[in-house]
N, C-alpha and C positions, 0 to 999 in steps of 0.2 A: 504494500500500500504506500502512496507516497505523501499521505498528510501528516502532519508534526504529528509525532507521537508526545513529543516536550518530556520525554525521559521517562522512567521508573517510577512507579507509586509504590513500591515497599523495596527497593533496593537492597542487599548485604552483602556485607563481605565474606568471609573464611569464617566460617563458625563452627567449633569444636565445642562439644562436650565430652564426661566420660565415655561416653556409650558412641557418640556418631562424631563425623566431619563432615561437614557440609560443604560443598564448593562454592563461589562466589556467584551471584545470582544476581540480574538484574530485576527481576521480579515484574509484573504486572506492568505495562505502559500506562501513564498516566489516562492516556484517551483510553482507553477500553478498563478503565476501573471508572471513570466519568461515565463512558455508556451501561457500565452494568450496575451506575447507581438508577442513570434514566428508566434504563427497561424494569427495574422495579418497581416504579414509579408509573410507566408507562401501562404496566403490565396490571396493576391492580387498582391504578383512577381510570383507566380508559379501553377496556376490554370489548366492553362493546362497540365503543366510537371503533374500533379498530379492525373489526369483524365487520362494521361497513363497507369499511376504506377496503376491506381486503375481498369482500364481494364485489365494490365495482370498478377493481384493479386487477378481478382475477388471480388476486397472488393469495398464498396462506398467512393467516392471521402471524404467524410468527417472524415473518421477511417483514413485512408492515413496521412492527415492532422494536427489530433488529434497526431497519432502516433511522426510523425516529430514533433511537436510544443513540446512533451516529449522530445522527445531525444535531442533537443538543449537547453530547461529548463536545465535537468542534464549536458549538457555539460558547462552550464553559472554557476551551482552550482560545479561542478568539478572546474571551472575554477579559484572561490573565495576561493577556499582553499589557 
């Protein structure tokens, strides 16, 4: 994909305990932790609006969804500039 992701939203580095070592991990992009706060949000105020939108688009209620929870990600990284 070629939109800003604007980095890691849980990032770490080398992390040992007794038991495990973990490798360095960028963790989550910031944009796709923004749309899977959208789509919870999208997904339990708007289920029905969205079962419209996806009857007169033809597409399944879940692309619908997806689509929305991107476009407000971008609009939450637009908005942090």
């Amino acid at each position: 994909m070629n939109k800003d992701e604007s980095g890691s939203a849980f990032p770490h580095s080398n992390l040992e305990n007794r038991y495990y070592a973990f490798p360095a991990d960028n963790g989550l992009s910031i944009r796709d932790y923004f749309a899977a706060k959208a789509m919870q949000a999208l997904i339990v105020a708007q289920s029905k609006e969205m079962e419209g939108i996806a009857d007169e688009t033809h597409r399944e209620p879940e692309e619908i969804v997806s689509q929305f929870a991107y476009f407000y990600a971008d609009a939450m990284l637009e908005e942090r500039k």
